[in-house]
C-alpha positions as CSV (number, residue, x, y, z in Angstrom):
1,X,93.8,77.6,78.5
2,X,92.4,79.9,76.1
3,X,89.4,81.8,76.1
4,X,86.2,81.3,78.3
5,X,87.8,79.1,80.6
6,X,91.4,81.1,80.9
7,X,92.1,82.3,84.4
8,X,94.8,84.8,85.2
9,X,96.0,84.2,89.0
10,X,97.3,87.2,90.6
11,X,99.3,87.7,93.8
12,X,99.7,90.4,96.4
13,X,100.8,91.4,100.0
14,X,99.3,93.0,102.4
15,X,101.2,96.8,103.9
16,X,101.6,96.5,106.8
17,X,100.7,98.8,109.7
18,X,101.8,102.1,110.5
19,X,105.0,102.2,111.8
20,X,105.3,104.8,114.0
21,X,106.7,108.4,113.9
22,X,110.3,108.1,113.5
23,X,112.8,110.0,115.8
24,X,114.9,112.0,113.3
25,X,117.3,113.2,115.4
26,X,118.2,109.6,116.3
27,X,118.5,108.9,111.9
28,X,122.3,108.4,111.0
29,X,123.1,109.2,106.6
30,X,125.5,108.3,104.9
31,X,127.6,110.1,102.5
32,X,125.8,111.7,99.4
33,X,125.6,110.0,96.8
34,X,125.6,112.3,93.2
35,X,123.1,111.0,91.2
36,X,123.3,113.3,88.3
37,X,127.0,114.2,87.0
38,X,125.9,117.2,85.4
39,X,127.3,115.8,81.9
40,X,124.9,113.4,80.6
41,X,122.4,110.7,81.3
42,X,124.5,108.2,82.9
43,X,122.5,106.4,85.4
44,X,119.6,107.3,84.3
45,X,116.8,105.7,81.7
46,X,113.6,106.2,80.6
47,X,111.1,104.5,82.7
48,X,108.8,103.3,80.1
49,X,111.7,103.3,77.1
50,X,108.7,103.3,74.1
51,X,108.1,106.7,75.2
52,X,109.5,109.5,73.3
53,X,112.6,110.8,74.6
54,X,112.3,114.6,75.9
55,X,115.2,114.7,78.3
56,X,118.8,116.1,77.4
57,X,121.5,117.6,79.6
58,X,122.3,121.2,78.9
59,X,125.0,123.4,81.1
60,X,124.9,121.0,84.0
61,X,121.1,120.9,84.1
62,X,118.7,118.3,83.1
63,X,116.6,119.0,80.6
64,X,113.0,118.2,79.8
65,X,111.6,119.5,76.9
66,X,108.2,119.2,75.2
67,X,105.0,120.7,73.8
68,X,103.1,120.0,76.3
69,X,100.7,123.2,78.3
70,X,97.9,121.6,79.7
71,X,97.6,120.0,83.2
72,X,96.2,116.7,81.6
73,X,97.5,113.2,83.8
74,X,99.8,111.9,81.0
75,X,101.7,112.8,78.1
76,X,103.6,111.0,74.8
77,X,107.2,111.7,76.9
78,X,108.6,109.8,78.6
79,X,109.9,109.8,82.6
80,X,113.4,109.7,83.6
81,X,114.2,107.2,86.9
82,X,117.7,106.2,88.3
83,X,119.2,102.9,87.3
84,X,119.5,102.7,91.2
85,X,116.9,102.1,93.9
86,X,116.7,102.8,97.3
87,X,115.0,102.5,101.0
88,X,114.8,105.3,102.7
89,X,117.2,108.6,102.6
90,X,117.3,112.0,102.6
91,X,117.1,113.7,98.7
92,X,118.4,117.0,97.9
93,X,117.1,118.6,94.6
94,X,116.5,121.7,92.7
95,X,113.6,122.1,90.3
96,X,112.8,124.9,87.7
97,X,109.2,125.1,85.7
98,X,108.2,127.6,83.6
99,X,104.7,129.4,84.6
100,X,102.0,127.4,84.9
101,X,104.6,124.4,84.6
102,X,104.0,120.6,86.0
103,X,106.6,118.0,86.9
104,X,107.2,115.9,89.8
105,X,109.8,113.7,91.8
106,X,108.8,110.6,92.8
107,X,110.8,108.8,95.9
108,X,111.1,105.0,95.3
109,X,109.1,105.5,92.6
110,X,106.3,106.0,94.3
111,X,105.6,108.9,96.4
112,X,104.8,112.7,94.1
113,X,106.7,116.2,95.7
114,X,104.9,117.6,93.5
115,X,106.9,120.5,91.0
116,X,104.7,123.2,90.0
117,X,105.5,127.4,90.0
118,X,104.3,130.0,92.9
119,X,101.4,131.2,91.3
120,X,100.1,127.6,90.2
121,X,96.1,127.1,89.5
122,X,97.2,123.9,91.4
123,X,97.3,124.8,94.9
124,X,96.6,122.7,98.2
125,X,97.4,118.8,97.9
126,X,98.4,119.3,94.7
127,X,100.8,122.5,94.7
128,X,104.4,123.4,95.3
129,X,105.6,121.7,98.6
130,X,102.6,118.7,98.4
131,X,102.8,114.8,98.3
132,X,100.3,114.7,95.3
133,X,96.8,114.0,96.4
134,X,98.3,113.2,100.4
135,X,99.5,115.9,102.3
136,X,99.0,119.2,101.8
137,X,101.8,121.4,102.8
138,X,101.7,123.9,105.3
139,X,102.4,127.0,103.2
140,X,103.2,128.0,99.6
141,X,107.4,128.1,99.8
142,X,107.3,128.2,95.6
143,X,109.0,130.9,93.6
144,X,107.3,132.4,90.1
145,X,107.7,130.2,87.0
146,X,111.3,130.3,85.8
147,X,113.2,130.7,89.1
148,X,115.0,127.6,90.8
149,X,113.5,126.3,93.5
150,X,115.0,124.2,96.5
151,X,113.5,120.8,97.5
152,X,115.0,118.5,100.9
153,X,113.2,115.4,101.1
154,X,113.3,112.9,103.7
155,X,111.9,109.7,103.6
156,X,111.9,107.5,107.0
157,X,109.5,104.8,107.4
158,X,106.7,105.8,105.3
159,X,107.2,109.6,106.5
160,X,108.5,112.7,105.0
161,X,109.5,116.0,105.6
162,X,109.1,118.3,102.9
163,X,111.7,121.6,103.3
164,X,111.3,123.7,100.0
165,X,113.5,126.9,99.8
166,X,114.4,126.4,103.3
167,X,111.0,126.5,105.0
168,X,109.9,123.1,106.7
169,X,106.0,122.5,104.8
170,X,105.8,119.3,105.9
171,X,106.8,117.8,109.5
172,X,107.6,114.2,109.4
173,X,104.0,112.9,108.4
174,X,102.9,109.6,107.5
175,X,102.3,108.8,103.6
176,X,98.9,106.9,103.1
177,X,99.9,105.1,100.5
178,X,101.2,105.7,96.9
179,X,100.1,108.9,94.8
180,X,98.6,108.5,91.5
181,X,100.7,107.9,88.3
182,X,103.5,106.1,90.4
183,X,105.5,103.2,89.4
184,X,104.4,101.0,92.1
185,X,101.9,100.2,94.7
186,X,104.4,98.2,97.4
187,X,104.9,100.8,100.2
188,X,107.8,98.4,101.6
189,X,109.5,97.7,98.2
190,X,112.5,100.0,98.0
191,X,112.5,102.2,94.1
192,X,114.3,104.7,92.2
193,X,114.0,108.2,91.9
194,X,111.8,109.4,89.1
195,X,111.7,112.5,87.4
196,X,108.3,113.3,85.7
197,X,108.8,114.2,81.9
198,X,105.3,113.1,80.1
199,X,104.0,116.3,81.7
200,X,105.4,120.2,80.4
201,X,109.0,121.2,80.3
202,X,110.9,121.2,83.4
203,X,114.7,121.4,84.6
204,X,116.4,119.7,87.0
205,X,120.4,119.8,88.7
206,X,122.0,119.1,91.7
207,X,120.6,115.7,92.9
208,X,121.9,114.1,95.6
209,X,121.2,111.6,97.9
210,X,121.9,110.4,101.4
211,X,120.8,107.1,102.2
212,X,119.7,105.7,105.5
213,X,122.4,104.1,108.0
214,X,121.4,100.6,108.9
215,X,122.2,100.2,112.5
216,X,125.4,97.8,111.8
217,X,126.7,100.5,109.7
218,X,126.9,102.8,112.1
């Protein structure tokens, strides 16, 4: 029906629980996967494909480029996800902003480590080492605008550890949820990795992945 007497029926789930802290030491990975060949953009896309297209690959890096300075929430570029989605896994990347840069890499598409320089005006539970807007890390591991930086992410049952430039910030703590400008809001649906791109120019290399053993793979 049309007008006054249209209705639009939605449908959700509900997350469950907690689960609790996993035991890391007891987590079996598998081999890495490469997700970026260093060449060009093969397995990857733009997220939201009307978006312009800032993203190139330039002496094994990936490239983001565009005008934009300000720490505003979106941009006219566009993100950059994997073709591929996963559960949970362990995610080795390294990140380079320039000062007062602004990026981030979201796990399943959902979950912000936030990318910003050392000296960042955003600090706290939003600066270098932070799950945007959830947990704050538990010291500033960045380097100064234009040096390459270090992220290890793992992702176990709705908790990460956060080790940037070989310091643990972040000790296997629960995720409340999805952090803003995600892709999604299911905390149980697995996702790709996205790399923000609508923000200020960024670079990215060396991506690899280590998924999660399920228990008859092992």
């Amino acid at each position: 029906s049309t007008g006054e007497d249209e209705q639009i029926e939605l449908m959700g789930r509900r997350i469950p629980p907690p689960p609790p802290k996993p035991d890391l030491s007891g987590v079996a990975f598998g081999n890495a996967l490469e997700l970026f060949n260093g060449q060009d953009l093969t397995g990857w896309k733009l997220s939201n494909p009307k978006k312009k297209n800032g993203w190139r690959v330039e002496s094994g890096c990936l490239v983001n480029e565009t005008p934009k300075q300000d720490f505003g929430a979106y941009g006219e570029f566009g993100n950059l996800r994997t073709e591929q989605e996963f559960e949970d896994f362990e995610l080795s990347i390294e990140y380079n902003v320039p000062a007062r840069g602004n990026s981030g890499i979201y796990l399943r598409g959902m979950y912000e480590a936030q990318v910003v320089d050392h000296d960042s005006p955003m600090q706290g539970i939003q600066g270098p080492g932070a799950m945007f807007g959830r947990i704050q890390p538990s010291l500033n591991a960045g380097r100064p605008g234009g040096e390459w930086n270090t992220y290890r992410l793992t992702l176990v049952d709705r908790h990460i550890t956060v080790v940037l430039n070989g310091k643990k910030v972040i000790d296997n703590q629960f995720i409340e949820g999805c952090t803003g400008g995600g892709m999604q809001a299911d905390d149980i649906s697995p996702g790709p990795i996205l790399l923000q791109g609508d923000h200020t120019a960024v670079k990215y290399r060396n991506i690899r992945l280590r998924p999660v053993k399920l228990p008859a793979e092992n």
